[in-house]
C-alpha angles and dihedrals in degrees: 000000000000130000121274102228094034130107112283092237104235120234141173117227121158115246126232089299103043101263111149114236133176127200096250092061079079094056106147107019123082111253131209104216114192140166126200135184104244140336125271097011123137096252090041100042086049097056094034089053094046093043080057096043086055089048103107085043095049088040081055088057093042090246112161113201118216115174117195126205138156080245117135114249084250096057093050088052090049079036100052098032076054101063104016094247114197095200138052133277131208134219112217101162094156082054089218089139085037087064094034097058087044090245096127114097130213103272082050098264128121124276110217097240133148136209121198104207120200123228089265096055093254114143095245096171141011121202102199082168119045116178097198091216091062114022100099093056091040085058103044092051085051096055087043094055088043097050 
């Protein structure tokens, strides 16, 4: 994992359609910054679901969510009309951000792991750990607590 404290490294990944995006785009809000194994699996629809239920509340702190999975752009927009998910998704099937962010585990998957990212870019929090029923909540007091 990276160093809380240290520069959130930028990066460029296309969303669900395709769109292309880089980290910086976000300058100035807090983000959210997660990674997750695959689309549409118990542990990931559930933290997915729970990161949408929070979303007015998150949308009140000024809290973007960006998830990040090896995931085809195809999979998140199934993934996302499914579930009605309010935030973007990013493709990384190279998995390059994946290993940049230390979210690849050692068979070469992808580590459930979060990064809240002050709006200076700064790392202000790591979650090594999510529990994906309580994550959302676990974020926003943090960011409270932060602010």
């Amino acid at each position: 994992m990276l160093p809380i404290g240290s520069e959130a490294p930028n990066f460029k990944l296309n969303d669900h359609e395709g769109n292309p995006h880089r980290l910086s785009d976000y300058d100035g809000s807090w983000i959210l910054l997660y990674f997750y194994p695959k689309d549409d699996t118990p542990g990931c629809t559930k933290e997915a679901c729970m990161l949408r239920d929070s979303a007015m509340e998150y949308e009140k702190h000024n809290i973007m969510v960006v998830g990040v999975s090896a995931d085809s752009e195809m999979s998140h927009q199934k993934f996302i009309s499914r579930y009605n998910l309010p935030f973007t998704l990013f493709s990384d099937p190279d998995k390059k951000v994946i290993d940049l962010y230390g979210a690849k585990n050692e068979i070469g998957g992808t580590k459930r792991i979060s990064y809240l990212i002050g709006p200076e870019g700064v790392i202000e929090k790591a979650y090594a750990d999510v529990k994906p029923e309580i994550h959302a909540e676990e974020v926003l007091r943090d960011v409270k607590n932060l602010m």
